[in-house]
C-alpha positions in Angstrom: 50.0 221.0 93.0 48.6 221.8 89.2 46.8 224.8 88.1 44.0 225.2 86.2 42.8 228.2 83.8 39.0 229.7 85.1 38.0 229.3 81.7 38.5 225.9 80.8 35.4 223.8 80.4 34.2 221.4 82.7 35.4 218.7 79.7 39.0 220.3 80.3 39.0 220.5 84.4 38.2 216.8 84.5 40.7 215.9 82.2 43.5 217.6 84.2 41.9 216.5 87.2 41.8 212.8 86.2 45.3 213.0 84.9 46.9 214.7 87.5 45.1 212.2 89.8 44.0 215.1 92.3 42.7 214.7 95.6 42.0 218.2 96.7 40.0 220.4 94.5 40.2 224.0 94.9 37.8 226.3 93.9 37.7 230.5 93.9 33.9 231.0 93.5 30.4 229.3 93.0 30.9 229.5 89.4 33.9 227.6 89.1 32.4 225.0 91.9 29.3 224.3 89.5 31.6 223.6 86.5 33.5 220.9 88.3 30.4 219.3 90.4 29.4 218.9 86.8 32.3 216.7 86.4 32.5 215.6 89.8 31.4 212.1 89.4 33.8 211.0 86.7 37.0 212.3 89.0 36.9 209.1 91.0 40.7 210.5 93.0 39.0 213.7 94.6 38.4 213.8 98.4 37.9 216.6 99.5 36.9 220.0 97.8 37.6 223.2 99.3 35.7 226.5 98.2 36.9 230.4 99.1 34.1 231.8 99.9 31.8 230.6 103.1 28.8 231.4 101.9 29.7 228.7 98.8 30.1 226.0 100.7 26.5 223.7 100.7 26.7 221.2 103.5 24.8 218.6 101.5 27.8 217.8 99.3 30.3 215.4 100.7 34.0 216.2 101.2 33.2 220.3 100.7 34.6 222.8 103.1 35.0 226.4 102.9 38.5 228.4 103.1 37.3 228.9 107.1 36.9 225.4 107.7 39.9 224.2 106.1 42.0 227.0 108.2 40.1 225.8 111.4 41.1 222.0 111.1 44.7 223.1 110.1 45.0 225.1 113.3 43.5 221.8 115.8 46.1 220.0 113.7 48.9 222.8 114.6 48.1 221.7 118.4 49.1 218.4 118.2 51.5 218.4 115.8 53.5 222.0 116.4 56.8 220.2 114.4 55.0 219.2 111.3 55.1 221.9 109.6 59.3 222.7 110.3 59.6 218.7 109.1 57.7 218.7 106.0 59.5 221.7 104.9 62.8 220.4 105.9 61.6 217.5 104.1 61.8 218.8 100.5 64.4 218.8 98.2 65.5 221.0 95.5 65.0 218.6 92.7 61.7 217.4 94.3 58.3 217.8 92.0 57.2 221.1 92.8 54.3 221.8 90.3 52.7 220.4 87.0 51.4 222.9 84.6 49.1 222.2 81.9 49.9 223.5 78.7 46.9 225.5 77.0 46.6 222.4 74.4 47.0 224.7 71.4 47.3 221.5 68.9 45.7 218.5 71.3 45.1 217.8 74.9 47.0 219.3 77.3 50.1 217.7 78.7 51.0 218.0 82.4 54.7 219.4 82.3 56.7 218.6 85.3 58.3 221.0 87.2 61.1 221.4 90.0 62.1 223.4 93.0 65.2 224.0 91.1 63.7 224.7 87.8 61.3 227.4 89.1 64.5 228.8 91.7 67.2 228.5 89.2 64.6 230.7 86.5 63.7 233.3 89.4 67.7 233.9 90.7 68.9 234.1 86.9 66.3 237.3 86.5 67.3 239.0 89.7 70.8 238.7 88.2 69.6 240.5 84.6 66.8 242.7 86.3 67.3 245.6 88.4 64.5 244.4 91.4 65.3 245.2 94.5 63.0 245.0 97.8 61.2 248.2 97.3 58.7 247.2 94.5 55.5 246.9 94.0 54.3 244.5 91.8 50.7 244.8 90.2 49.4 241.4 89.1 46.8 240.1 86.9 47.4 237.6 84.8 46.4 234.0 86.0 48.8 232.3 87.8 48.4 228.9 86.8 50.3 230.9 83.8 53.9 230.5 84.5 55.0 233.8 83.2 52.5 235.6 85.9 53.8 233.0 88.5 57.4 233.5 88.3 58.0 236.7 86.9 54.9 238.1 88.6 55.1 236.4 92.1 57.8 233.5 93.0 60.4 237.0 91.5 58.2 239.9 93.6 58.8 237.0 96.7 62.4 236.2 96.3 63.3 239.8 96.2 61.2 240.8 99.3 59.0 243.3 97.5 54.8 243.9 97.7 52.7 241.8 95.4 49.3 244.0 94.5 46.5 241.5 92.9 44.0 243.6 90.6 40.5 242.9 91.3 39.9 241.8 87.5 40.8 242.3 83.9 38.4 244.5 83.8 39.8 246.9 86.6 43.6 246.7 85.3 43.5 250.7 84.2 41.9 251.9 87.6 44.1 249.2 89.7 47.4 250.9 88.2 46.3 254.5 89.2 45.1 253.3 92.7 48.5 251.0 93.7 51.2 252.9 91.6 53.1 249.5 90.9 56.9 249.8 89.7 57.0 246.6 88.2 53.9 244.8 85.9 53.9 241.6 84.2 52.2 241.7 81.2 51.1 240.2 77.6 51.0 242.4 74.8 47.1 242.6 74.1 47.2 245.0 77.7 49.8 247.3 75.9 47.6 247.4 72.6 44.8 248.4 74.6 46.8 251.2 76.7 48.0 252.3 73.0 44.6 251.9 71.0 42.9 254.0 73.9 45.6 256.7 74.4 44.9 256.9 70.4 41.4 257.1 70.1 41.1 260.0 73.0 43.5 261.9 71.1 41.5 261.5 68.0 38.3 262.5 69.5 39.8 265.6 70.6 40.4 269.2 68.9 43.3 269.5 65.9 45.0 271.4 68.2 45.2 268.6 71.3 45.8 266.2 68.4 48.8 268.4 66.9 50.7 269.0 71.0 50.3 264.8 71.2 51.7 263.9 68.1 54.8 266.9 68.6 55.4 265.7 72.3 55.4 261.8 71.1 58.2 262.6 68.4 60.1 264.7 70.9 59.7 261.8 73.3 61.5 259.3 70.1 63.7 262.2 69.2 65.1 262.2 72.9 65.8 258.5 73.1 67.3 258.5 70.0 69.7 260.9 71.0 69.7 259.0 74.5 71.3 256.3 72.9 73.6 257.5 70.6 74.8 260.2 73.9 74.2 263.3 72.0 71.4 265.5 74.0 71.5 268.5 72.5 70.2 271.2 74.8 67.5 272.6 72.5 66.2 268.8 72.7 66.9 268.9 76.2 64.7 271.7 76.3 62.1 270.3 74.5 61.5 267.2 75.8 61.4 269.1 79.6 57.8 270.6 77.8 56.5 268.0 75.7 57.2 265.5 78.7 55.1 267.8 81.0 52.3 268.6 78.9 52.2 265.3 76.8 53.9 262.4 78.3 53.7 262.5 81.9 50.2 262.8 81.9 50.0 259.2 80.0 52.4 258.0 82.3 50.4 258.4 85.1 47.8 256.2 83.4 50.2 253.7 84.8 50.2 254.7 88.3 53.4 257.1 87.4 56.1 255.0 89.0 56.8 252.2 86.7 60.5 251.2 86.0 59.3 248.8 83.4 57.1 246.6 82.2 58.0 242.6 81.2 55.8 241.5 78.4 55.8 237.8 77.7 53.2 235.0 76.4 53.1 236.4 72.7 55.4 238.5 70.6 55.5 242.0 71.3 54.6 244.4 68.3 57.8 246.7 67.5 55.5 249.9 67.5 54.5 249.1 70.8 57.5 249.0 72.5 58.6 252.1 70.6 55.5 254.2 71.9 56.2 253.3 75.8 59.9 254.2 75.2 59.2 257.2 74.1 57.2 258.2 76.8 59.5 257.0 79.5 58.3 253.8 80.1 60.4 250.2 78.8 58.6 247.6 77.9 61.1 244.6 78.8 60.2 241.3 76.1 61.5 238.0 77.5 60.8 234.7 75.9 60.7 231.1 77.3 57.9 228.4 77.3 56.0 226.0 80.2 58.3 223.5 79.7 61.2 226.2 80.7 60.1 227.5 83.7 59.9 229.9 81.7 62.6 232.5 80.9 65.1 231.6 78.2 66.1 235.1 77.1 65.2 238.1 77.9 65.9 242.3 77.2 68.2 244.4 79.7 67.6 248.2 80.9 70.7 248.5 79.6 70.4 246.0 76.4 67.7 245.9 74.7 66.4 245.6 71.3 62.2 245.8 70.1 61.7 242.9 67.7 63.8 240.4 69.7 63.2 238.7 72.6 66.5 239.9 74.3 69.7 237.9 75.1 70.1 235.0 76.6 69.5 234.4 80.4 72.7 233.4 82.9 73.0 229.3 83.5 70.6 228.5 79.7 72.5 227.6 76.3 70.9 228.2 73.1 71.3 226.7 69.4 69.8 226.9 66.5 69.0 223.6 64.8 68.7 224.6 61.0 66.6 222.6 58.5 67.8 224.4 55.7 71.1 225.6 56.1 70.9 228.6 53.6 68.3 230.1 55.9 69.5 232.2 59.1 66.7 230.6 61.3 65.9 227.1 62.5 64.0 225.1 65.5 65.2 227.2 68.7 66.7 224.7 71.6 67.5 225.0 75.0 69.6 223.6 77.9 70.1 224.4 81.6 68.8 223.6 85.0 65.1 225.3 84.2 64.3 223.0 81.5 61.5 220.7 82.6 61.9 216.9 83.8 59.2 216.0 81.2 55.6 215.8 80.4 53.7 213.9 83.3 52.1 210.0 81.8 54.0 211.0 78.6 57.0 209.3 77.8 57.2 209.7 74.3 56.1 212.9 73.8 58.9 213.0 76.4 61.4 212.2 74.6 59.9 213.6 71.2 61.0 217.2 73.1 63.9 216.7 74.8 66.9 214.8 73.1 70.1 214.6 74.7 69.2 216.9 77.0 68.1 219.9 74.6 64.8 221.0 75.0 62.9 221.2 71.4 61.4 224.3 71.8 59.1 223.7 68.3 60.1 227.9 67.8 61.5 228.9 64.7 64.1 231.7 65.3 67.5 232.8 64.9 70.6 234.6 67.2 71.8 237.9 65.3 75.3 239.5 65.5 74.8 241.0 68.7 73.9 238.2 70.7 69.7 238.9 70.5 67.2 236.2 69.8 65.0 237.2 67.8 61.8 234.6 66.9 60.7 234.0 63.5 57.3 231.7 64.4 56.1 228.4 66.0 57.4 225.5 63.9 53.9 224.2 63.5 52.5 227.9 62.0 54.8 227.8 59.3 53.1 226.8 56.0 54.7 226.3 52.2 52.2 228.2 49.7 51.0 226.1 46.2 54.0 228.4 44.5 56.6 226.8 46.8 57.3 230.3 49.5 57.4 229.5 53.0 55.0 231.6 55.4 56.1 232.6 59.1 52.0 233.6 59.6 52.6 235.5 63.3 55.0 238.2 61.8 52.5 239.2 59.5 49.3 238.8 61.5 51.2 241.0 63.9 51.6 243.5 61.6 47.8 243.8 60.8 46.4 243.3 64.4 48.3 246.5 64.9 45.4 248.6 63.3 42.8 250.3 65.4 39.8 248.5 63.4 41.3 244.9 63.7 40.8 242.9 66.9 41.4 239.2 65.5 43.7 237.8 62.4 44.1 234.4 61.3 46.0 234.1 58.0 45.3 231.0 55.5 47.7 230.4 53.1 48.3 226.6 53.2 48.8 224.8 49.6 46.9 227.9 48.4 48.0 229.8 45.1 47.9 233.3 47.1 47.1 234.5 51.2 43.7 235.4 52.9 42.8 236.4 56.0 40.0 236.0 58.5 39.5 239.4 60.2 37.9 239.8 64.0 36.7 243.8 63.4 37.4 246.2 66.6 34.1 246.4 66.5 33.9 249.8 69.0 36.4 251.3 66.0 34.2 250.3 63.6 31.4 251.5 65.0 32.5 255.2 65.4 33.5 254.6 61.9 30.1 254.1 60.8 29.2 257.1 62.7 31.3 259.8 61.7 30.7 258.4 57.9 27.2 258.2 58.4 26.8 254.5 57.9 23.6 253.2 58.7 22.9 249.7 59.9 21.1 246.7 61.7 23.5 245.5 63.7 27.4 243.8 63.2 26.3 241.6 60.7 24.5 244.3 59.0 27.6 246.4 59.6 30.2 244.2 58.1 28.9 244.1 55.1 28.0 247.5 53.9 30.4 249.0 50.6 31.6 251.9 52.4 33.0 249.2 55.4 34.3 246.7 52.7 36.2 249.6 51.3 37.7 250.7 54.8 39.3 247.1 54.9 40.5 247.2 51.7 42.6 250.3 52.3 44.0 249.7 55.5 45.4 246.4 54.2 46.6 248.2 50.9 48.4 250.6 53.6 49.6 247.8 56.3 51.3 245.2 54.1 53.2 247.4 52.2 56.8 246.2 53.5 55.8 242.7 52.9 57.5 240.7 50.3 54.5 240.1 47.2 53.3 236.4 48.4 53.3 237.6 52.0 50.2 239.6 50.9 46.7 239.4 51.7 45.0 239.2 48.2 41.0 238.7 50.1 39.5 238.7 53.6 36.7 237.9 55.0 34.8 239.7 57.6 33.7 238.1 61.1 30.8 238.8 62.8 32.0 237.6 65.8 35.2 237.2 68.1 36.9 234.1 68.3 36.6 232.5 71.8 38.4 230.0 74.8 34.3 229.1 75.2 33.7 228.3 71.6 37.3 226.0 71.5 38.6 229.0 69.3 41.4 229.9 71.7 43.6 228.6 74.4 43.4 229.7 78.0 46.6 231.5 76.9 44.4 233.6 74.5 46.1 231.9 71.7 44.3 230.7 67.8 43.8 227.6 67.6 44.0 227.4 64.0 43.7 224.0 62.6 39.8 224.8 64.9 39.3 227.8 63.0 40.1 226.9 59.6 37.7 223.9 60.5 34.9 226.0 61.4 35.4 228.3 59.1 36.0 226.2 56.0 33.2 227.1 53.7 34.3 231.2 54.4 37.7 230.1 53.3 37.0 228.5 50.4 34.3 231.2 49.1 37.8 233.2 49.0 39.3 230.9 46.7 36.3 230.2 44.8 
């Protein structure tokens, strides 16, 4: 079985398809039906397609049969063979192919990576033994499960440990979902978390000085307590305290969230310190694991009870990590990984193959380092580093987390490479910069009218004179220039995975780049 992203162009879906040498095709909607009868013809393995919804399913195509007609044949089936299903399943092995999983193709084409019962089981029972779930939770998903995060943290770990899985109707509805099921556990990346935070922040701001004032005293009683948490020194005055501020400021966020939540585990991108530091101090952890595809995927991950924001936690039970330095003097190097989760290898590809996993170590092509307490802590993808024309080596996703932080930046790609000095290309919240415009009584066209006015130019320039003040003097961003549109998965932008493809960008965007440097 292999998954594919709803996103993906027809282009992509055939290439899988092809690949993978599929001969079931399964399909959610019309939608994603048109984009592969667009492709249909070049897929020469495909036999048979099968479509959810009945009303989808056109009689005039051959091979296509609705969810209803599928169950229906499997049941006459059932009748005349009522052992098949008890063999085939006694049938499979633990280190029999259980999956392949595309990889988003961030550089290239994707490559099929090969995955076992054991890889996926081994990865699932190693969490239950560092996570406190038991058979009483209620997990809210959302993310796509051809994902491997959402698949194993998010179901195969909700199913092994007997709890509810909740599916949200859409991205969209994620915010209403939460209040209506009240999950105790979420899966998540951390663009939902900036959202949660960017819209707690903007509601405060719109409201009266004295609503603004209560927030901001209840958030830094709510950082006050767990700092005392930790250190085991309550005081009762901050006892006290955070019994008010909880109930008139931080519950009531809380139960944004459905009010039950133990925690969340955020995965699939690095996890902005700040963020973490706001949930915690409203009573909510945000958990940050890290592992890849081609890991199935945990590798390490933060405790309840051990936990650190800025790393990726500790190691998980049955993996080894090392560090593979390229310059000694420097405390990071190329992250690698052993255990019984790593994958068997890329499917058709037997020297990229080999190119990742040597002796048994997976290359995980992340740059990172272990610190004295035993957290992993990841510095950048080996690939994103670049060497400035002065000689400085750039880790770019430190930094561009730092600015995509702000409440008027959506999108931040950093150029750098063989250049004398650091730029940026900057995605605008637009909605941010809008009220902006408003409450300054900017007047314009439209975004690209917008974008370019003095007083917006002047906004920019301020909050990265503000932001990149704790960053070394050629880790600045000297000029910027101004987007008037998001970067997308439709335009080849991004990955399914919501991830910059940057050698794209800095393509498309060359001559924007190079009026920077002009």
């Amino acid at each position: 079985m292999c998954l594919s992203y709803p996103s993906l162009t027809p282009k992509d879906i055939g290439f899988i398809i092809n690949n993978s040498e599929s001969k079931t095709v399964v399909v959610s909607n019309k939608l994603l039906l048109s984009k592969f009868l667009k492709v249909k013809d070049e897929c020469p393995t495909v036999e048979n397609i099968v479509v959810f919804n009945d009303k989808d399913a056109d009689t005039s195509i051959t091979g296509l049969y609705s969810l209803t007609q599928l169950k229906k044949m499997g049941e006459e089936h059932m009748k005349f063979n009522p052992g098949m299903f008890a063999e085939l399943n006694a049938s499979v092995k633990e280190y029999d192919l259980c999956t392949i999983i595309y990889t988003s193709g961030t550089t290239g084409e994707p490559k099929g990576v090969l995955l076992t019962h054991n890889n996926i089981v081994s990865n699932v029972i190693a969490c239950l033994d560092i996570l406190p779930v038991t058979s009483k939770e209620l997990f809210l998903s959302f993310l796509p499960l051809c994902h491997i995060f959402e698949r194993m943290a998010g179901f195969y770990l909700g199913l092994a440990s007997g709890s509810q899985v909740a599916f949200a109707q859409s991205i969209e509805t994620v915010p209403q979902n939460m209040v209506e099921v009240r999950p105790t556990l979420m899966t998540a990346v951390p663009r939902l978390f900036e959202r949660f935070y960017s819209r707690v922040m903007k509601t405060v701001e719109a409201g009266p000085e004295k609503k603004q004032k209560i927030f901001h005293w209840g958030l830094q009683i709510g950082k006050d307590y767990v700092k005392a948490k930790k250190a085991g020194k309550i005081g009762t005055v901050l006892k006290l305290k955070h019994k008010v501020a909880d109930t008139l400021v931080l519950k009531k966020i809380r139960e944004r969230t459905g009010g039950r939540l133990k925690f969340f585990v955020s995965g699939g991108a690095a996890l902005p310190k700040h963020l973490g530091e706001f949930f915690e101090a409203l009573g909510i952890l945000v958990i940050e694991g890290y592992g890849l595809t081609e890991s199935s995927p945990v590798i390490a991950c933060n405790r309840m009870e051990a936990y650190k924001f800025g790393s990726v936690g500790k190691v998980v039970p049955g993996v080894q990590v090392k560090i593979l330095k390229e310059y000694p003097e420097a405390p990071d190097g190329e992250i690698l990984a052993k255990g019984p989760n790593i994958m068997q290898g890329y499917y058709k590809l037997p020297a990229d193959t080999a190119e990742t996993i040597k002796n048994g170590w997976l290359h995980t092509g992340d740059i990172g380092y272990i610190d004295d307490e035993g957290f992993l802590l990841i510095t950048d993808r080996k690939k994103n580093l670049f060497k400035t024309s002065g000689g400085k080596y750039v880790a770019p996703t430190p930094i561009e987390n730092l600015f995509l932080a702000n409440k008027y930046i959506e999108q931040f790609v950093l150029i750098g490479d063989k250049r004398t000095f650091l730029s940026a290309l900057i995605v605008p919240d637009y909605d941010g910069l809008k009220d902006f415009a408003t409450a300054n009584h900017v007047e314009y066209v439209d975004i690209p009218d917008l974008i370019k006015k003095k007083e917006i130019i002047q906004l920019y320039e301020k909050e990265i004179v503000s932001i990149q003040k704790v960053l070394a003097s050629y880790e600045k961003v000297r000029k910027f220039a101004l987007m008037e549109r998001a970067f997308t998965i439709e335009d080849g932008e991004m990955t399914p995975s919501m991830k910059i493809r940057r050698k794209i960008v800095e393509h498309k965007y060359q001559e924007e780049i190079e009026r920077m440097y002009a």
